[in-house]
N, CA and C atoms as an extended XYZ file, in Angstrom:
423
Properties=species:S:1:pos:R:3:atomname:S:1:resname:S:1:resid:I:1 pbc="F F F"
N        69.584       -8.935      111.063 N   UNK     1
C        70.699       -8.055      110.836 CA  UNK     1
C        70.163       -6.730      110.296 C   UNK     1
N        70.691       -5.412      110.936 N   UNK     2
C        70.157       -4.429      110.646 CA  UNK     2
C        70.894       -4.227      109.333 C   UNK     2
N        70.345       -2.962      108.407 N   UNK     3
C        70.415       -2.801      106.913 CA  UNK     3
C        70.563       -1.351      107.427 C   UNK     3
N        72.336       -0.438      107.356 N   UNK     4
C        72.861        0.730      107.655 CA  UNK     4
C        73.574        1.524      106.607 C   UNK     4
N        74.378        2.662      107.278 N   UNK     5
C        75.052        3.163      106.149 CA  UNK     5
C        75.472        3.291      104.983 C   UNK     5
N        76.313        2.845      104.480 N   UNK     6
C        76.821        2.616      102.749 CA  UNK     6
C        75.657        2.060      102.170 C   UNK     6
N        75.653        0.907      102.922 N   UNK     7
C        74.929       -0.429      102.821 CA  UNK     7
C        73.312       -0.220      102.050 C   UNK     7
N        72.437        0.686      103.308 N   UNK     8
C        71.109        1.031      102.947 CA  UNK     8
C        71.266        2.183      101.939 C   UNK     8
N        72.189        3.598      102.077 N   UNK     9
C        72.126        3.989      100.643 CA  UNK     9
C        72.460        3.594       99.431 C   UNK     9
N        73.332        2.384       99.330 N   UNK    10
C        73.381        1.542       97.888 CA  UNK    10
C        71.780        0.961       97.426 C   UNK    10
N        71.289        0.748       98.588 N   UNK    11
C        69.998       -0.422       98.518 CA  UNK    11
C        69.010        0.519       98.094 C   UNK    11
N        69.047        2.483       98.483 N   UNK    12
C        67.948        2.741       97.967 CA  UNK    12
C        68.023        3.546       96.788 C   UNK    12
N        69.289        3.532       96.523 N   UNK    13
C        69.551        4.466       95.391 CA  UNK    13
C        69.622        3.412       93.912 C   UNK    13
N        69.434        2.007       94.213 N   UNK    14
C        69.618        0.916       92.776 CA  UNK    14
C        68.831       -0.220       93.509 C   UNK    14
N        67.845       -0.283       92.181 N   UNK    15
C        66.365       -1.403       92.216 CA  UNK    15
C        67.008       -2.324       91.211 C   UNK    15
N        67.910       -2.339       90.560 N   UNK    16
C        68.254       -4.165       89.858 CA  UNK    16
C        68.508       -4.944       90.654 C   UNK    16
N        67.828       -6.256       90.689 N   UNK    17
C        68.366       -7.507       91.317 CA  UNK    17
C        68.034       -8.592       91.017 C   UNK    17
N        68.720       -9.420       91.589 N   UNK    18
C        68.687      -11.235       90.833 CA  UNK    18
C        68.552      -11.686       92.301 C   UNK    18
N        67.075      -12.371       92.437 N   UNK    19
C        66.315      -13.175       93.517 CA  UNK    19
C        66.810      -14.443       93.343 C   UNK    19
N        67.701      -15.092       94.511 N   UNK    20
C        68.280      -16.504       93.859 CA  UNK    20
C        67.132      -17.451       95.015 C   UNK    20
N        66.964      -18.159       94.736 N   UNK    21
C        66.072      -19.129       95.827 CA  UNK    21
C        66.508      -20.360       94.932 C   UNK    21
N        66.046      -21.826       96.047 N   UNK    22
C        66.492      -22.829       95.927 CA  UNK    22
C        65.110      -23.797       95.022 C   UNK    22
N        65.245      -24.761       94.075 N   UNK    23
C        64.418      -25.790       93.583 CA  UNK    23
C        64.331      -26.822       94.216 C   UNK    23
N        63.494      -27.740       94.189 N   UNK    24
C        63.480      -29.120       95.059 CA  UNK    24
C        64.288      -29.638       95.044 C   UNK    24
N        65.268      -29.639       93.744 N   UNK    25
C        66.253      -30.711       93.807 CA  UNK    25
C        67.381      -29.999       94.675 C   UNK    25
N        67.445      -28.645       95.067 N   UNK    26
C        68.484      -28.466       95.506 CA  UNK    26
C        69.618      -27.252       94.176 C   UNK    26
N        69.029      -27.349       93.468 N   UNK    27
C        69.556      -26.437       92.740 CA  UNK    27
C        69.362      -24.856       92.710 C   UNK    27
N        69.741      -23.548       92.173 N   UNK    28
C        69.177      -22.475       92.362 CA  UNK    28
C        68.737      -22.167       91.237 C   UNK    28
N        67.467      -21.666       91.571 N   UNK    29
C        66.636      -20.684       90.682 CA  UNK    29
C        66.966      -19.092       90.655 C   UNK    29
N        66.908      -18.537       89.644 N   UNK    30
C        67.062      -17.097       89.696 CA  UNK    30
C        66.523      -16.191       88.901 C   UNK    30
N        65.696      -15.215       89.397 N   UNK    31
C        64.953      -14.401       88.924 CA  UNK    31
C        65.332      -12.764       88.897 C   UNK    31
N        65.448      -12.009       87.524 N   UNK    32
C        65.408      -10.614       87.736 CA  UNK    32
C        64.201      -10.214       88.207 C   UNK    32
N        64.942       -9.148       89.321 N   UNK    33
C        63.790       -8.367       90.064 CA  UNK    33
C        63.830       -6.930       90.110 C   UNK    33
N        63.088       -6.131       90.582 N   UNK    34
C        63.112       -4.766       90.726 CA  UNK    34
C        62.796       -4.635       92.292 C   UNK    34
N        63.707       -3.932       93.421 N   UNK    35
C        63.911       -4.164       94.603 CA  UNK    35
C        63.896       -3.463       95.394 C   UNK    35
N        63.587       -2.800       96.557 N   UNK    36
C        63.725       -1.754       97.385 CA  UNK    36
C        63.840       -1.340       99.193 C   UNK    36
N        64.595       -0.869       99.807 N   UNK    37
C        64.329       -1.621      101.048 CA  UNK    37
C        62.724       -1.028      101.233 C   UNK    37
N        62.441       -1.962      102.680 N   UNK    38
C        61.097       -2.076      102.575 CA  UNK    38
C        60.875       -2.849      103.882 C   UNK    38
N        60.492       -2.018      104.980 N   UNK    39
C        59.830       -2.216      106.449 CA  UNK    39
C        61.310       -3.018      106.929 C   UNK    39
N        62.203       -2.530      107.087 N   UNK    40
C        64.091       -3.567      107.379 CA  UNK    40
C        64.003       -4.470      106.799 C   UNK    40
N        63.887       -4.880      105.467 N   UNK    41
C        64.772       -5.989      105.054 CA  UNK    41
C        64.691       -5.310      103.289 C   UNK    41
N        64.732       -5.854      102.493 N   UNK    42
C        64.446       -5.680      101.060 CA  UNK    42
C        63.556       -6.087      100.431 C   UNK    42
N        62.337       -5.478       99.696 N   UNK    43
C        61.124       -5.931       99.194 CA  UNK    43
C        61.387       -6.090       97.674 C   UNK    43
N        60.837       -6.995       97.119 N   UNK    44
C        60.433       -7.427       96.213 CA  UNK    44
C        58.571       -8.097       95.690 C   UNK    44
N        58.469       -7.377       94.131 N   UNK    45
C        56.842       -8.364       94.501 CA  UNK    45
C        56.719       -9.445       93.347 C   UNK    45
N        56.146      -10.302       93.605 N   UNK    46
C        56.207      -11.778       92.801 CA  UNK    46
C        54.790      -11.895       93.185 C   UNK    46
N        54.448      -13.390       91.707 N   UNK    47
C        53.354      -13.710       91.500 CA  UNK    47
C        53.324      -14.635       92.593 C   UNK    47
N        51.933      -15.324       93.125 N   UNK    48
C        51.869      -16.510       93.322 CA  UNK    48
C        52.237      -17.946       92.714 C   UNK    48
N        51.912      -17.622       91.468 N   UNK    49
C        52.004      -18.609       90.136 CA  UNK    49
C        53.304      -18.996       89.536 C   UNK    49
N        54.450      -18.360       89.973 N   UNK    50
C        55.995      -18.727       89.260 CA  UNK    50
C        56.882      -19.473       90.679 C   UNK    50
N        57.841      -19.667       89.687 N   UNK    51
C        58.783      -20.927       90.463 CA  UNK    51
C        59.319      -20.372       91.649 C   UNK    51
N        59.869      -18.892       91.961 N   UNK    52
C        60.126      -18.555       93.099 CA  UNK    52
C        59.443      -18.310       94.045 C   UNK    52
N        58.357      -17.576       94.240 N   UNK    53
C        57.352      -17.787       94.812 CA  UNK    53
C        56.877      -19.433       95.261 C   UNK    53
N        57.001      -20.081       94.726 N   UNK    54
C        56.651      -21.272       95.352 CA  UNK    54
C        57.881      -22.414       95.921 C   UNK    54
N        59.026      -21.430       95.565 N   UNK    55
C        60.493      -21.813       96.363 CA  UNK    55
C        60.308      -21.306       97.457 C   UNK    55
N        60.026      -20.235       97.469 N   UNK    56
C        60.464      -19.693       98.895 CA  UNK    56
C        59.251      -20.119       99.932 C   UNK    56
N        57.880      -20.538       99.481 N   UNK    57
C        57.168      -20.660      100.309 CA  UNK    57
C        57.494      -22.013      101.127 C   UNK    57
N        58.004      -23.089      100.218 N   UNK    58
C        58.888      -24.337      100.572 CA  UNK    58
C        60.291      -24.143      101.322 C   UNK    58
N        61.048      -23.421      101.369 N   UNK    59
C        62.181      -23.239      101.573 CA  UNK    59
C        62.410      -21.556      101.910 C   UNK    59
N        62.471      -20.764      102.684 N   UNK    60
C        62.522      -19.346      102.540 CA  UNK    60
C        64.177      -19.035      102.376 C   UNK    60
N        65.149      -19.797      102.633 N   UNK    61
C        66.284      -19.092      102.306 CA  UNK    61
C        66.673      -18.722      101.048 C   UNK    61
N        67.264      -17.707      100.652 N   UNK    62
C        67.372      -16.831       99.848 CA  UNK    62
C        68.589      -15.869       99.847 C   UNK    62
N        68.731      -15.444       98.479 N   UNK    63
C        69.835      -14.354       98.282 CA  UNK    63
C        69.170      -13.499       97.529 C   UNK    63
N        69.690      -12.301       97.625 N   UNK    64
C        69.720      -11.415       97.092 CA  UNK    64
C        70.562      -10.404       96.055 C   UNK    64
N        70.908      -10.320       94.659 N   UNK    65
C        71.985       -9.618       94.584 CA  UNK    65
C        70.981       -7.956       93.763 C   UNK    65
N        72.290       -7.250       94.436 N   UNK    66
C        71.767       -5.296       94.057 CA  UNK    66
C        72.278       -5.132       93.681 C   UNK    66
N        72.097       -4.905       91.719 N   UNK    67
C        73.564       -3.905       91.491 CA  UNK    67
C        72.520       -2.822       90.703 C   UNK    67
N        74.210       -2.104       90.762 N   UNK    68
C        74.014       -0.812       89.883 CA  UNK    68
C        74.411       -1.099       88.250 C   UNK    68
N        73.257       -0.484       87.798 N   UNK    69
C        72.910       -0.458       86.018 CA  UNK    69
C        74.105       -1.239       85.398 C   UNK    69
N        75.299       -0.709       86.108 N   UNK    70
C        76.415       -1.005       85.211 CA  UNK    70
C        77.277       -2.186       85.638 C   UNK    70
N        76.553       -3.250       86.671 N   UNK    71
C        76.911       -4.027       87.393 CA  UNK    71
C        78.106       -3.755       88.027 C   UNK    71
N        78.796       -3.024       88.307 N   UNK    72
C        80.590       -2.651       88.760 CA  UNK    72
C        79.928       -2.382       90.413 C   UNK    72
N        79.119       -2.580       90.812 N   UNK    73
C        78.971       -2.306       92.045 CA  UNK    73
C        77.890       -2.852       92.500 C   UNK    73
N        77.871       -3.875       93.675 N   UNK    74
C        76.858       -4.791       94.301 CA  UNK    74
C        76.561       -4.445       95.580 C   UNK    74
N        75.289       -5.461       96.039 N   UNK    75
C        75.031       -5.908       97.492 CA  UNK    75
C        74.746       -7.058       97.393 C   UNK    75
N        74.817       -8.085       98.455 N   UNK    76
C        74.003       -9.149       98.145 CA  UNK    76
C        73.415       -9.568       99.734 C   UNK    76
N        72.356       -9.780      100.208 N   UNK    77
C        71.794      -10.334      100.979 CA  UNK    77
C        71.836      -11.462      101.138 C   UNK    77
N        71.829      -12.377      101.773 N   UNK    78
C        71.721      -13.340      102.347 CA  UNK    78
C        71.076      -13.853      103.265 C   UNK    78
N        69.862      -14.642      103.039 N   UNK    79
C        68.920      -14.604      104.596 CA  UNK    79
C        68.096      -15.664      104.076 C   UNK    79
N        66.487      -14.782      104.432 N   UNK    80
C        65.352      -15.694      104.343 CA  UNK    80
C        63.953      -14.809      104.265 C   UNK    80
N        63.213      -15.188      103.556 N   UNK    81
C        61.973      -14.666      102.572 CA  UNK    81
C        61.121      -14.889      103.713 C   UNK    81
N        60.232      -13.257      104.273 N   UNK    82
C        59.423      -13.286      104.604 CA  UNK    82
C        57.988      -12.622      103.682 C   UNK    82
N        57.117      -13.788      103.488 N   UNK    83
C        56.384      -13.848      102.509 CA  UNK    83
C        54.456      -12.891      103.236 C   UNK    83
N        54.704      -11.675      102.193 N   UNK    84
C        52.812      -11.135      102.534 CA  UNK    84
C        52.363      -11.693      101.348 C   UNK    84
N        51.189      -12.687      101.727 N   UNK    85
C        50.349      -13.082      100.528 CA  UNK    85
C        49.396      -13.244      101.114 C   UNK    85
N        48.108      -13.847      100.401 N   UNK    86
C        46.929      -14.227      100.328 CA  UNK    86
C        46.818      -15.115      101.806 C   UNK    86
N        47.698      -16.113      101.819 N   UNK    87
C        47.510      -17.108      102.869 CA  UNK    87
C        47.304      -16.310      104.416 C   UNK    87
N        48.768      -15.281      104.214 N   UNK    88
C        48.732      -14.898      105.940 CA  UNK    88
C        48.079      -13.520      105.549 C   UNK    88
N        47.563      -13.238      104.814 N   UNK    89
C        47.360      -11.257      105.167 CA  UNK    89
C        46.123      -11.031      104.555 C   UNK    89
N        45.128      -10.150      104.599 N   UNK    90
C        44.180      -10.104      104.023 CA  UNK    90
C        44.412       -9.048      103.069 C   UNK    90
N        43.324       -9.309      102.120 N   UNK    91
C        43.757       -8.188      100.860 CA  UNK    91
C        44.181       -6.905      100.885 C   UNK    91
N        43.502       -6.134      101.662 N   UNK    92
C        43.769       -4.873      102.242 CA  UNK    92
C        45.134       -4.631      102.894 C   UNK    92
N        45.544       -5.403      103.473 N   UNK    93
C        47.032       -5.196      103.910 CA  UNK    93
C        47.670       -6.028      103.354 C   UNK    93
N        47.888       -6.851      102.398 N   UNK    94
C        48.658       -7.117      101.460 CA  UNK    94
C        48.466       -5.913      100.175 C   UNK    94
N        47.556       -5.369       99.824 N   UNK    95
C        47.637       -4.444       98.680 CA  UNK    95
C        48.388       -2.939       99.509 C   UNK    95
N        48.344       -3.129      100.661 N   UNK    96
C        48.480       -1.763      101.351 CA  UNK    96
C        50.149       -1.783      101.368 C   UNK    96
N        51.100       -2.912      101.646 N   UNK    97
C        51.976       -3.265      101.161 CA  UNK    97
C        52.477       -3.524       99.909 C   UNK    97
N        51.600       -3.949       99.048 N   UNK    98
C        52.062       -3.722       97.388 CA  UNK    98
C        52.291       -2.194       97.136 C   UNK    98
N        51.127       -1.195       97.614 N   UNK    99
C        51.486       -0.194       97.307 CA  UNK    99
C        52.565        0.642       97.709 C   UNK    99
N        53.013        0.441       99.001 N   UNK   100
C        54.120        0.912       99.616 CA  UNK   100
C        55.338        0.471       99.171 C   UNK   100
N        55.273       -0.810       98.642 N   UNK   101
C        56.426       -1.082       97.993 CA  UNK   101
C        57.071       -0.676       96.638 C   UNK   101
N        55.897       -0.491       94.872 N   UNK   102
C        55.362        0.373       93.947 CA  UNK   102
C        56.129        1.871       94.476 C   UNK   102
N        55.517        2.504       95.562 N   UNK   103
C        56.161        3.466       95.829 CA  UNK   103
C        57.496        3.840       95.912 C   UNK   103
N        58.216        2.635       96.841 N   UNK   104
C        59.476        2.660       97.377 CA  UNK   104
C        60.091        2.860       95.994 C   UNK   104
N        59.834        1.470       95.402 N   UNK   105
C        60.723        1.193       93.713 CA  UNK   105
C        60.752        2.619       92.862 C   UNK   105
N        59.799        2.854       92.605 N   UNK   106
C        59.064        3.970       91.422 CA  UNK   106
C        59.533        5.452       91.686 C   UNK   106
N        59.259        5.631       93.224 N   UNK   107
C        59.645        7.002       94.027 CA  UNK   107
C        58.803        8.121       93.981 C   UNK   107
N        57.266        7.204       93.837 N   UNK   108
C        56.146        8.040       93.820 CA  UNK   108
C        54.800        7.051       93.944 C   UNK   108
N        53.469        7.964       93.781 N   UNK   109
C        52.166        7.061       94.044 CA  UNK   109
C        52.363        6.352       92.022 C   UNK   109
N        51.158        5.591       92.184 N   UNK   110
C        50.511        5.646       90.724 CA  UNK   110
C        49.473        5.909       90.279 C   UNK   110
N        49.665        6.261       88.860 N   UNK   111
C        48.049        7.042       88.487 CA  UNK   111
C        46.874        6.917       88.464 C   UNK   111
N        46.860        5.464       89.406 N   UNK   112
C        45.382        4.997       89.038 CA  UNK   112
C        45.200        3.833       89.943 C   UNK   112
N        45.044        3.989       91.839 N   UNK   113
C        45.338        3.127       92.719 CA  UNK   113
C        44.375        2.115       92.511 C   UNK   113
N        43.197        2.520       91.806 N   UNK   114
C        42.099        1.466       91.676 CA  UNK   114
C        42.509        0.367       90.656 C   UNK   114
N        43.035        0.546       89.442 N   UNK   115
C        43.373       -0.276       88.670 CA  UNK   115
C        44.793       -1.107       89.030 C   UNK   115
N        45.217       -0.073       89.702 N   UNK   116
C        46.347       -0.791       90.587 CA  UNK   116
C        46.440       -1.656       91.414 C   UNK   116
N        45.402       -1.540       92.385 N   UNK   117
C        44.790       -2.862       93.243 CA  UNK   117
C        44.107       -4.122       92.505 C   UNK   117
N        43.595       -3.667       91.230 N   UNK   118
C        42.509       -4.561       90.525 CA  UNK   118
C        43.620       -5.544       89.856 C   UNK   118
N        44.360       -5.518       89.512 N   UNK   119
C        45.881       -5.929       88.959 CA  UNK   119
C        46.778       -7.161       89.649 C   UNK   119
N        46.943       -6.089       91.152 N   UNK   120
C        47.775       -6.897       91.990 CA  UNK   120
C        46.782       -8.135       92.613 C   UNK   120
N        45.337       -7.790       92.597 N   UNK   121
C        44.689       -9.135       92.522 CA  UNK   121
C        44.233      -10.006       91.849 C   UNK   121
N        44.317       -9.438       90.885 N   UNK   122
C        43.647      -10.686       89.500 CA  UNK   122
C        45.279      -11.461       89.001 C   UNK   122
N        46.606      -11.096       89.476 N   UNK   123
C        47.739      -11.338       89.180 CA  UNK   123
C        48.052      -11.939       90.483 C   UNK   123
N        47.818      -12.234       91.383 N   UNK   124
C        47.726      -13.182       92.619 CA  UNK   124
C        49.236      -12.603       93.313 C   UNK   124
N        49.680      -11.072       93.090 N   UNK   125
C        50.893      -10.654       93.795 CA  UNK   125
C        50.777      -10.730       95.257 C   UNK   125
N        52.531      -10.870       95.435 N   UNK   126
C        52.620      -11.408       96.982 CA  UNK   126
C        54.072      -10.177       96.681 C   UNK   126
N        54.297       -9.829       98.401 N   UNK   127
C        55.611       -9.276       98.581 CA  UNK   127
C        56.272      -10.057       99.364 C   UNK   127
N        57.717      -10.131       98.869 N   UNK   128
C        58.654      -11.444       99.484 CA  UNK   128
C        60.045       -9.696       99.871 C   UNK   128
N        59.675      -10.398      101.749 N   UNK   129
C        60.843       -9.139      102.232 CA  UNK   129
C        62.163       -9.827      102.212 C   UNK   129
N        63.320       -9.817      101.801 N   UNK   130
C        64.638      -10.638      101.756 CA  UNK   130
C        65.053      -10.001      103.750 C   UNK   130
N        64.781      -10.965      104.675 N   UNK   131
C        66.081      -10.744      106.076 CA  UNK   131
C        66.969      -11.333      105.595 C   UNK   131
N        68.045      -10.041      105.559 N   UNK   132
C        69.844      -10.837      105.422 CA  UNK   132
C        70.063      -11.098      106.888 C   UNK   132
N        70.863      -12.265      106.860 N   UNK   133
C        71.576      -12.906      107.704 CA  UNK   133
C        73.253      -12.600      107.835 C   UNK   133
N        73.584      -12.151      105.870 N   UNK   134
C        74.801      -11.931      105.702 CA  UNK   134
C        74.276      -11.047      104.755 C   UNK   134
N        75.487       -9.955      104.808 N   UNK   135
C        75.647       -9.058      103.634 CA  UNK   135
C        76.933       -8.894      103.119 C   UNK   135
N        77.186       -9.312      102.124 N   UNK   136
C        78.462       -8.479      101.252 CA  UNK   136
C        78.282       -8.125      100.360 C   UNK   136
N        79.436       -7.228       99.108 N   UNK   137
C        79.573       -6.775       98.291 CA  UNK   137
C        80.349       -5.366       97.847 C   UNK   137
N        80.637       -4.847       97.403 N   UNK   138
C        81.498       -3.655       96.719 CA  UNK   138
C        80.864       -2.347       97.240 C   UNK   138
N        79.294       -2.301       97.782 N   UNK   139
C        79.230       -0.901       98.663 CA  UNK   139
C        78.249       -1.439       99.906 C   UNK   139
N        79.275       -2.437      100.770 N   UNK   140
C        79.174       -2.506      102.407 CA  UNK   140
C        79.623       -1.935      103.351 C   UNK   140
N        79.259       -1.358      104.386 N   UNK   141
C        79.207       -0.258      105.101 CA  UNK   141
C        80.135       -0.873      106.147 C   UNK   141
């Protein structure tokens, strides 16, 4: 599902969000995130080492919710986690994607790409893209 009008300027103008993914038992997990669109879908970056990250690698469906600071206004995605990590991407284009994503969020480079890379690998970061399947919320296009 493409990510348009209202829709994508809500998504790039507000980075709060709550990453919901599923636990073994079937229950949901949920994580605050900082979010941005990112190559058509919505990027987010997570460790290897925490519970969502290893939800979604088990299970990729997923939600997404976007709000603004003052929560009075949402998005929420609905789809499935396509995961750049270690397994499928090599460092270089997984960091080449961390950084593009850093960018997206931030709305600039950072001061120091070397320590920046040295980071996102000794911290085992992965980028998880949210494809909605469904979108609603209070600024849908």
């Amino acid at each position: 599902m493409e990510i348009a009008g209202k829709t994508a300027e809500f998504l790039a103008e507000n980075d709060k969000a709550v990453l919901s993914t599923f636990k073994r038992n079937g229950q949901a997990q949920m994580s605050v995130v900082m979010s941005a669109p990112f190559r058509g879908g919505v990027g987010v970056s997570v460790t290897e080492t925490r519970a969502k990250y290893k939800n979604l690698k088990r299970d990729p469906r997923c939600s997404l919710l976007v709000s603004k600071d003052d929560w009075w206004g949402f998005v929420v995605l609905e789809g499935s986690a396509e995961i750049i990590d270690a397994s499928n991407t090599s460092d270089d284009d997984r960091l080449t994607a961390l950084r593009e994503l850093y960018e997206s969020i931030s709305g600039g480079p950072h001061e120091n790409w070397d320590e920046y890379n040295a980071a996102m690998l000794r911290d085992k970061r992965a980028v998880v893209i949210v494809r909605p399947d469904h979108i609603y919320g209070t600024a849908v296009s």
